[in-house]
Structure formats: C-alpha cells, structure tokens
C-alpha positions as CSV (number, residue, x, y, z in Angstrom):
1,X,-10.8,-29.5,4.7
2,X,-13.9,-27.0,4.7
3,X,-14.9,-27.4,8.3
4,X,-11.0,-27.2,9.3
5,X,-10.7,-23.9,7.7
6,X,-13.6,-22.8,9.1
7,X,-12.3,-24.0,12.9
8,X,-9.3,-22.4,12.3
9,X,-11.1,-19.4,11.4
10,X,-13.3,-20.0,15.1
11,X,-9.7,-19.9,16.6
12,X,-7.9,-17.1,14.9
13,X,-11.4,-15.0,15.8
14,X,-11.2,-16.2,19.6
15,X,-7.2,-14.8,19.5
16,X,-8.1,-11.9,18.5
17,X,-10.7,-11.2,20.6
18,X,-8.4,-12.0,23.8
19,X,-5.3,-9.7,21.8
20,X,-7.7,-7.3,22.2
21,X,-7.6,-7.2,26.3
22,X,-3.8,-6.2,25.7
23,X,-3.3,-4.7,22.4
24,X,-5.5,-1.4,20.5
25,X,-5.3,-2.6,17.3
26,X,-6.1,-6.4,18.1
27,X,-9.2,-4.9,20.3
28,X,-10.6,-2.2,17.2
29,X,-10.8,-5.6,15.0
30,X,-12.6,-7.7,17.7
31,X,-14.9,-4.3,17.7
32,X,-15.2,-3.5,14.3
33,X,-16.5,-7.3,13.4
34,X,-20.0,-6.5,13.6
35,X,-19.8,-2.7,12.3
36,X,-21.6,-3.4,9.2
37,X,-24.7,-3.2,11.1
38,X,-24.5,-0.8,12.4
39,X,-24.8,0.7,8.9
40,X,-28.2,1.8,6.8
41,X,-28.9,-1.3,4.2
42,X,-28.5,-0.2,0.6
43,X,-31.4,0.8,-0.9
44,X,-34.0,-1.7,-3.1
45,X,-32.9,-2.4,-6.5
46,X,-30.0,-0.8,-5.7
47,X,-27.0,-1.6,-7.8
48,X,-23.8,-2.5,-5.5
49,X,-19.9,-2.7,-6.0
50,X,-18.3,-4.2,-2.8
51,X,-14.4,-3.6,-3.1
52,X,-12.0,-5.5,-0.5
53,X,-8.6,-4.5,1.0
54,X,-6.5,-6.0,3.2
55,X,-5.2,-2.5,4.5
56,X,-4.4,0.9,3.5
57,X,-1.5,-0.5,0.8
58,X,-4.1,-2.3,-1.0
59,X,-6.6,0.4,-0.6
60,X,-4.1,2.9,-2.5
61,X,-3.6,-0.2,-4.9
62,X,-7.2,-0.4,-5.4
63,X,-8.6,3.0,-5.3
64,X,-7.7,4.4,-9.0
65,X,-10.5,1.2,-9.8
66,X,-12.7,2.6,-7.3
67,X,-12.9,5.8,-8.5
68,X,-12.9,5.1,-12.4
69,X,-16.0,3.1,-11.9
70,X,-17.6,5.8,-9.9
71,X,-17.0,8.5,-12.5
72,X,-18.6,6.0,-15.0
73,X,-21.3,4.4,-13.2
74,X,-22.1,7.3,-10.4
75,X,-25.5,5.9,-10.3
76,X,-23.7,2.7,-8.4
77,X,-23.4,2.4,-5.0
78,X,-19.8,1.5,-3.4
79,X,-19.2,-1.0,-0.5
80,X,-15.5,-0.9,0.4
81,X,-14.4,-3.1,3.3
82,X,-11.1,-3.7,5.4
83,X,-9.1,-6.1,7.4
84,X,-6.9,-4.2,9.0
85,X,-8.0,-1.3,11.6
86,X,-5.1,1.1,10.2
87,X,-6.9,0.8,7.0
88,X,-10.5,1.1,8.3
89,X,-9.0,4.4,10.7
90,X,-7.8,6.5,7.8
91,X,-10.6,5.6,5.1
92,X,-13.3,5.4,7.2
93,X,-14.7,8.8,5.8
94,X,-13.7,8.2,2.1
95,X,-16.2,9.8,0.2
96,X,-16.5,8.3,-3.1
97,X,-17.6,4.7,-1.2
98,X,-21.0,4.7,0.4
99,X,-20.1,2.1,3.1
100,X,-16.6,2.0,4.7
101,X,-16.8,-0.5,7.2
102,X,-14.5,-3.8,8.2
103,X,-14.5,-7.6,6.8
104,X,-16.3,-9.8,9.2
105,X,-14.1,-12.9,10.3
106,X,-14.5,-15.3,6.8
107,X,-17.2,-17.8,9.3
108,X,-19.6,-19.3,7.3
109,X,-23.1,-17.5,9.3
110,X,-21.2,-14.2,9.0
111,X,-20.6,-14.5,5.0
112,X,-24.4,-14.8,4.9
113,X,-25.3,-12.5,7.0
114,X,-23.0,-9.5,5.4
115,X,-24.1,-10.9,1.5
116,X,-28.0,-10.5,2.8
117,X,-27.6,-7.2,4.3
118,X,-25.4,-5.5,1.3
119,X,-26.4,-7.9,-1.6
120,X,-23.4,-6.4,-3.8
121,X,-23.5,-7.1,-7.7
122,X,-19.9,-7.6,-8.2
123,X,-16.6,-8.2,-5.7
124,X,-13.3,-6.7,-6.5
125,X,-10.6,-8.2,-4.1
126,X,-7.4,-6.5,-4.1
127,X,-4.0,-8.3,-4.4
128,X,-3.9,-11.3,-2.3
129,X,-7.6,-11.2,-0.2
130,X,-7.8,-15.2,-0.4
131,X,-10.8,-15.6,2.3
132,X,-12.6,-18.8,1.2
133,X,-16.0,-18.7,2.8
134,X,-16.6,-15.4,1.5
135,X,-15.4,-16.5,-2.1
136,X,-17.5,-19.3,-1.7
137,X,-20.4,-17.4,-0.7
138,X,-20.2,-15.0,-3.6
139,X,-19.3,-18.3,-6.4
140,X,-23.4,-19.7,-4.7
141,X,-24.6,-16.6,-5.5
142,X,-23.5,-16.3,-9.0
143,X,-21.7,-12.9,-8.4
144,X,-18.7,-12.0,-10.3
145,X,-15.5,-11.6,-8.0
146,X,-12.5,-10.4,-9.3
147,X,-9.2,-10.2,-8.2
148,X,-7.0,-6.7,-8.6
149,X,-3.8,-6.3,-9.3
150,X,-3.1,-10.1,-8.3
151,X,0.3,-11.6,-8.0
152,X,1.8,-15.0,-7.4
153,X,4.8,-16.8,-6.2
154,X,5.3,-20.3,-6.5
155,X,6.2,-21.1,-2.9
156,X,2.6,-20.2,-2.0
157,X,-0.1,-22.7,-0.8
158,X,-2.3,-23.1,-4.1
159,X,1.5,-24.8,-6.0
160,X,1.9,-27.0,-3.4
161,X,1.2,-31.3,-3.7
162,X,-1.1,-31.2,-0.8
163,X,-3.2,-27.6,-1.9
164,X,-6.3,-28.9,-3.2
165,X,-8.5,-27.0,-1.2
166,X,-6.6,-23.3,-2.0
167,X,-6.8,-24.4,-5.8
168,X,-10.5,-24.5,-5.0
169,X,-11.0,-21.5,-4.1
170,X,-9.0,-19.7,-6.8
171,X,-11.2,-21.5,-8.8
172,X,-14.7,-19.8,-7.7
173,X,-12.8,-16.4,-9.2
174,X,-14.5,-15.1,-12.3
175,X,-11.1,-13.2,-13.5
176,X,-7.3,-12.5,-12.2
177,X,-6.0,-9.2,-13.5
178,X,-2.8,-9.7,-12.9
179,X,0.3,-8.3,-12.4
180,X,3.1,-10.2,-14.6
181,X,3.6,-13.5,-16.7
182,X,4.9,-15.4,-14.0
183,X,1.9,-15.1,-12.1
184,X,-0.2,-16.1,-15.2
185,X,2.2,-19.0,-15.7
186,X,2.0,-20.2,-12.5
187,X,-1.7,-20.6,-12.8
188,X,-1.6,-22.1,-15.6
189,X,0.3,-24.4,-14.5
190,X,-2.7,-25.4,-11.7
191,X,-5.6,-25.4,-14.7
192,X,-6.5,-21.6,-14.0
193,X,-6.7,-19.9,-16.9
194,X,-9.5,-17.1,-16.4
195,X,-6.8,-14.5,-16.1
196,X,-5.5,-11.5,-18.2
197,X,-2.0,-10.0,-17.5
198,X,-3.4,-6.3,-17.0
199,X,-0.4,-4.4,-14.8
200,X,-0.6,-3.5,-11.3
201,X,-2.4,-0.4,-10.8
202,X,-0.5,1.0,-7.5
203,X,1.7,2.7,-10.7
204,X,-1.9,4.9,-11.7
205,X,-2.5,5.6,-8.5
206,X,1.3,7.3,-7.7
207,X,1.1,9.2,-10.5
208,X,-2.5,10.4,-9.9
209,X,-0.6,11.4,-6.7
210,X,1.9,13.5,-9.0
211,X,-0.5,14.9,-10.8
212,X,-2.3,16.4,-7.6
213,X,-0.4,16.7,-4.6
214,X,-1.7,19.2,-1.4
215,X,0.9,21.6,-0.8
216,X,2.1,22.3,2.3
217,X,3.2,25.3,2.8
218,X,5.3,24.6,6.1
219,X,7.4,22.0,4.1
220,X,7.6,24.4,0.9
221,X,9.4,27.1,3.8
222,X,11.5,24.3,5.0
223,X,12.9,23.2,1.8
224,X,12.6,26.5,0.3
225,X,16.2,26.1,-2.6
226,X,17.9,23.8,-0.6
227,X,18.7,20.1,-1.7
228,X,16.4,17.3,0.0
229,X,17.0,13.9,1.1
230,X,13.8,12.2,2.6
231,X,13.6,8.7,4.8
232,X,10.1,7.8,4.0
233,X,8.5,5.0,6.3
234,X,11.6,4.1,8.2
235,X,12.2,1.8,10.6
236,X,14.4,2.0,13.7
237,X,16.9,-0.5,11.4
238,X,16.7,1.7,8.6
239,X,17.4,4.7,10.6
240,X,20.5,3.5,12.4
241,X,22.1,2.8,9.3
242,X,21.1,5.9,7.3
243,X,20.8,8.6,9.6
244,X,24.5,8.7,11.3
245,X,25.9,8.5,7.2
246,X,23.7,11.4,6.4
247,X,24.9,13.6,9.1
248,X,28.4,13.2,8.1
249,X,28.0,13.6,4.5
250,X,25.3,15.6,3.6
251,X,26.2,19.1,2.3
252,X,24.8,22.4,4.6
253,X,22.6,23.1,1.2
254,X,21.0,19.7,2.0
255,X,18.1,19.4,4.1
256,X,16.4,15.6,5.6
257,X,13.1,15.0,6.1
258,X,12.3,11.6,8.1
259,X,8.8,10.3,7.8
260,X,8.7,7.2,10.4
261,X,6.9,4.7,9.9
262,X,5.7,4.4,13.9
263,X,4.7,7.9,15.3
264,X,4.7,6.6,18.7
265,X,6.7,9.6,21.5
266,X,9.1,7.5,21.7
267,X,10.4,6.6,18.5
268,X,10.2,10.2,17.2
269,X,12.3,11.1,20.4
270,X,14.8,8.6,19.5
271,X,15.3,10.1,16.3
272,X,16.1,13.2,17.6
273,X,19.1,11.8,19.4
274,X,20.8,10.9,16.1
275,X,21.1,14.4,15.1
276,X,22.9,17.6,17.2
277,X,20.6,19.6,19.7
278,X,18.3,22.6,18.5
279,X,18.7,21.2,14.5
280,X,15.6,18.4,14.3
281,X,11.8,20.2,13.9
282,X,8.8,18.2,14.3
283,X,5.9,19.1,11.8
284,X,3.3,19.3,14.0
285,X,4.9,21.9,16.6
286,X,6.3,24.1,13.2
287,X,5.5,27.6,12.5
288,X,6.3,28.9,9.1
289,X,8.2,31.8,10.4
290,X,10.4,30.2,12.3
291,X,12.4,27.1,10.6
292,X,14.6,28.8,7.8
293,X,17.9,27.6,10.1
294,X,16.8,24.1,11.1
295,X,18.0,21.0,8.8
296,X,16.4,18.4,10.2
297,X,12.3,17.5,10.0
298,X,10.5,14.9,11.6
299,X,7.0,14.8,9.9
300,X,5.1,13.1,13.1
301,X,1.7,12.8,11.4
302,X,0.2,10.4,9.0
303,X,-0.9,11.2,5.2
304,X,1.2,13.6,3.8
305,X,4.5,11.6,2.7
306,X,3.0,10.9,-0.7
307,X,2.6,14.5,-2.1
308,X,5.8,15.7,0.1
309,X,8.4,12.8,-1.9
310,X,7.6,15.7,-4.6
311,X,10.4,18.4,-2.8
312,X,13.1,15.3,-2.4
313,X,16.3,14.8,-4.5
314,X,17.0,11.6,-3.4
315,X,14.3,9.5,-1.2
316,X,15.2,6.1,0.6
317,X,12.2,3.8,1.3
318,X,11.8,1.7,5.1
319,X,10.9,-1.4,5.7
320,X,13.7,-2.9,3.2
321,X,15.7,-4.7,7.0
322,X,12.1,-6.2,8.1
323,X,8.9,-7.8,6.4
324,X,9.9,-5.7,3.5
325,X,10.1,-2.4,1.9
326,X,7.3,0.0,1.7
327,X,6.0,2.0,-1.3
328,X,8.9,2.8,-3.7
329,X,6.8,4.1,-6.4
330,X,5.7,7.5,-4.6
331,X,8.6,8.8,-4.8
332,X,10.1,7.3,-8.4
333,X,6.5,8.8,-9.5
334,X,8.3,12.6,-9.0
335,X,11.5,11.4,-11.1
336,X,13.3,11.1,-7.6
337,X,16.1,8.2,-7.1
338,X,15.2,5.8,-4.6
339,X,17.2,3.4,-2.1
340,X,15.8,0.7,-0.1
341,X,17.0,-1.9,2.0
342,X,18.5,-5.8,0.7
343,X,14.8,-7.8,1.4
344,X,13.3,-6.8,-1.8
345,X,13.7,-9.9,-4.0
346,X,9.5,-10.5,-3.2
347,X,8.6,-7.0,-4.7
348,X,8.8,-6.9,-8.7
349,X,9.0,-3.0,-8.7
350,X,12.2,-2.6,-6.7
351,X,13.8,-5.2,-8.8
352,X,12.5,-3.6,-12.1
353,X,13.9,-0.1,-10.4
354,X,17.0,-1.8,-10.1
355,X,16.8,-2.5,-13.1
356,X,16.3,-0.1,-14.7
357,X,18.9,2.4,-13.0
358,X,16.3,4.4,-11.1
359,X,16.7,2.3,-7.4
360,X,19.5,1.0,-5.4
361,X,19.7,-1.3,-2.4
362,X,22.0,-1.1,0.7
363,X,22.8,-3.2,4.0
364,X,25.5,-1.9,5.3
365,X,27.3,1.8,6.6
366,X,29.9,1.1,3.4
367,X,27.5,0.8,0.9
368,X,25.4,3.5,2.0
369,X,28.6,6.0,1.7
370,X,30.0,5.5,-1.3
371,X,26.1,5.7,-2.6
372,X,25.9,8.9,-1.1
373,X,28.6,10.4,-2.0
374,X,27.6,9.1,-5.9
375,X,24.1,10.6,-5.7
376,X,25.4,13.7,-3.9
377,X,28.1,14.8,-5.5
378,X,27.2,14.0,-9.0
379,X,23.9,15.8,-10.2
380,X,24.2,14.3,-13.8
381,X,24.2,10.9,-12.1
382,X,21.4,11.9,-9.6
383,X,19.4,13.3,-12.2
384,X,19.8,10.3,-14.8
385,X,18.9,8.3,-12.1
386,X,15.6,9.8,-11.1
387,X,14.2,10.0,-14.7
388,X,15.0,6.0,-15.0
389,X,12.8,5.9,-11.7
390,X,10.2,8.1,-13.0
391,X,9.9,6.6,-16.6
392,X,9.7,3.4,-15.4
393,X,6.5,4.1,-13.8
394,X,5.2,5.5,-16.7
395,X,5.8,3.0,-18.7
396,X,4.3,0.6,-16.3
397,X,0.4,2.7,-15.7
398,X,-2.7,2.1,-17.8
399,X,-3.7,-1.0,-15.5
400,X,-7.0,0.9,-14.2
401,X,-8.0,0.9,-17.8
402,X,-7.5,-2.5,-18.4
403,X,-9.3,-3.5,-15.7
404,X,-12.4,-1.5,-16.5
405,X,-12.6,-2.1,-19.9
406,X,-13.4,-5.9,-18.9
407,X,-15.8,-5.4,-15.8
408,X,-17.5,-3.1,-17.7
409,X,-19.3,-5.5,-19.7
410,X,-21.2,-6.7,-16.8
411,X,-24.3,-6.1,-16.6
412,X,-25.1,-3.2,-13.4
C-alpha cells in the first residue's frame, strides 16, 4: 500500500507541475518544491522546531504554539513549512520562524533530503497534515511529532474496514492534542490512545487578536458613531443573498463593510453593482478626508479583516453556501453576533455558537430578513447575542497552554 501511496504521490506532483502551465497558484507550488535549498542549513548542534500548516487557517491555528515556545525557549530555532502558496505568500517574512519555506511533495527521496538538511528535534503538525512518508520519516528517526489542535470525523479514511494503512500512520504520532471527545473516542475506538483532549487553539489566537488589533485610522473615519454590519470573506453566493437584504433594511445610521474573499477586479466590481452609484468606497483608493457620506466599503486588500471585526455590530461569515464557512471566531472574539451560511454541521464552533445563542445560520432571502430586522432593531437582543458569542470563546482558550505544558518536557 506504501509504494501506491507513494505513486500516487508521483502523480498528484506531475499534475501539479502541468496545473502550473495554466494556473499561478498551481505553478508557485511546482516552484516552491525545492525552496528549502535555497535556504542557509541550521547551524551545528542547533536545536530545531519544525511546525507544519496546511495554509494560512492552520497557520493562525498554530501560531499562538509557535510563539509560546519561542518566548520560552528563544534559544530554539523555528522551521515553519506550508502546503499551500497563499499560506507560504503572506508568512513568508514571519519573524518569529527562522525558515518559512514550503512542504516538499511527501516522496520518499525528498522526506530525506529535507530531514538531512534541517534535522528538526521535534514536529508539530497542525490539524489534519496526514502526509505519511514524512511521518514515517520522522517515527525512523525517533523524533517526536505531534499533532495540533487535531480533529476527527468518523466518515474519514483511518474508521474505515479497508484503512489499515491510514491507521498506520496515526500510529507513528507521539501525541494528538485534540480538539473534543469525539475525536478521542473515535481513536480509541481504532487502538490509539496517545492522545489528550487539550482545546483547539484558533480560540487563543482570536483573542490575542482582540487584545492587539492595528488600528486603521481610514476605517475608524468611516465608522466614526455609526452602526456596522460587516461581510467578512464572502463569496459571490453569500453576497447575492445578503447584500440586496441589507440595502433594503439597514438603517442610514448603519454603515457595511464587505471583505471578499477573492480580491480579483472583477469580483470587487461586481459588488459595486449591488449597491446605488457614488455610495461603495474601496480601501485602497480612500482618503480620510473624504468618506464621511459614503455607506458602503469594499476592503480590497488582504490582512486587516481580523482586527477591523472589532468596529462591527453584527458580522456574517462566507463560505457557509460552498466548502464551508470561514473563521467565525474573529469576530465572536469582539462580543460581535455572527451569521453564516447552512454548511456548518462539519465545524464544532458554529454549532457550539449556535448553541449557545451567539451565531445564527441562514439559506434563504426570508430568513435573512426577519434576522435582520431581529438584530437590527433590537439592541438588547443584539447585545445578548454578542456577549454569548464572545463568552463562548473565552470559555473555550487555554489550549496553547495545554499543549506546552506536555511538549515541554522534551528534552531541546
């Protein structure tokens, strides 16, 4: 089963490499296989902590780790790798890590060649990063690989009759820090049982967010006293369904902020259509002395969403019509009520908002009206709603501690 895991690795590397003739992204990855040589080799006898991420989700997910070990061990020397170019693009000059660089494609030559030329002390993998050459590599070498923040579902490979070969690979992990009892269960229930149910740490990391946001003094001018409502990571579903309900309903004291997910020309310009002419801004062509009258801002860059959920009243959260939805915690962090859309069964903190009072879901213009009008018009509602958001995700941080109270005993 090795060697077809292995050819199917060959494959998938050999698909990207021709994606890359036609597509950026596909053609950075191809690029970026061999980038970790083009890097200096760590120092000898230098002690190494190699964290993995999938993308720039797990990366959030997994920095509050990152950083806590650094402030206790500064001596140690970080190796933090991607998958996914959008990832590697926005973190490649993180300072805390001493390499950024990408994951070479999980072939058997390349494991050894990136474990000789880094020689890292101890793996964190983020979330889901199940690549089983590399955790094979690391299990030969007796180095201690962790998984962060991990969570299971029971329709996945490892459950299954005929997954022999994933069990095997969970079982070359030292530790699974996990996210809930169901996950621990369902290890269990496969003979695992080198796991501890420590939290999910995306809950530190939003409300480090809180606790330090950039101001930006554009946005501050914008919203200046006025009511917010912001569309964070939307999608073009998410935005037909929203954006013609909020232009109806919203109050002139309310001002909407829409942070799309895709920044291409012609998505942003689409937006625009859904509102009246000479009422939508774009952030990047904004001068603070000049948008007191305009209700409407597009923020058409990356990296500022997170701190700017902080001047909303009521947030809804893309992605809920497609794959599913994006980060709902930013914005329950600020004590804000959040909405997302119906595919959110797969992510336990949109059910737990729900749960708790702090999040609702919508698919359809109805729903999304008489919502409104809810959240609008009634300020003791709105407001009970957003401290259930934001004391849920207090209740639910102290994972970064849990982790590093049990990796600390190794030996580095």
């Amino acid at each position: 089963m090795r060697f077809v895991y292995t050819l199917l690795i060959h494959l998938f590397q050999l698909g990207v490499f021709l994606g890359g003739l036609f597509f950026p992204k596909a053609r950075k990855r191809a690029y970026g296989n061999l980038h970790f040589r083009t890097l200096n080799k760590p120092e000898p006898g230098a002690k190494v902590v190699w964290m993995h991420c999938a993308s720039l989700g797990e990366f959030e997910q997994g920095r509050p780790i990152l950083e806590a070990y650094k402030a206790e061990y500064p001596q140690v020397q970080m190796l933090l790798t991607f998958f996914s170019p959008s990832g590697f693009d926005v973190c490649r000059n993180y300072e805390p890590a001493t390499w950024v660089t990408y994951l070479p494609f999980d072939k058997p030559s390349l494991v050894r060649l990136f474990l000789d030329y880094f020689h890292p002390d101890v793996a964190l993998f983020i979330k889901y990063e199940f690549w089983h050459n590399f955790i094979r590599g690391l299990h030969k070498r007796d180095i201690p690989l962790y998984l962060v923040s991990g969570i299971f579902r029971k329709d996945q490979l490892f459950f299954k009759a005929y997954g022999g070969f994933f069990r095997q690979t969970l079982s070359m992990f030292s530790w699974f820090f996990l996210q809930n009892k169901a996950s621990q269960d369902l290890l269990e229930s496969i003979g695992v049982e080198k796991s501890s149910i420590s939290g999910d740490t995306r809950f530190d990391r939003v409300l480090q967010i809180a606790r330090h946001t950039t101001d930006f003094p554009v946005v501050d001018a914008f919203c200046a006293d006025n009511n917010v409502f912001i569309l964070g990571s939307s999608w073009p579903e998410d935005e037909r369904l929203l954006l013609p309900v909020l232009i109806d309903l919203l109050p002139s004291d309310w001002k909407i902020i829409v942070a799309p997910h895709e920044l291409s020309e012609s998505h942003i310009a689409k937006i625009a259509t859904y509102f009246p002419p000479a009422t939508t801004l774009r952030y990047t062509q904004l001068k603070q002395e000049t948008i007191s009258n305009q209700r409407i801002m597009i923020l058409d860059t990356m990296g500022m969403l997170s701190a700017v959920y902080k001047k909303a009243d009521v947030a809804y959260v893309g992605g809920g019509f497609g794959k599913g939805i994006h980060n709902t915690l930013e914005p329950a962090a600020f004590y804000i009520p959040v909405i997302f859309g119906p595919r959110h069964k797969q992510f336990q903190e949109a059910n737990d908002l729900l749960a708790a009072g702090g999040g609702f879901t919508v698919s359809q213009k109805e729903e999304v009206q008489v919502l409104l009008k809810s959240l609008i018009g009634n300020r003791l509602f709105r407001h009970t709603a957003g401290q259930a958001a934001g004391n849920y995700v207090r209740q639910k941080s102290g994972a970064t501690a849990r982790v590093l109270e049990e990796i600390a005993t190794i030996n580095i």
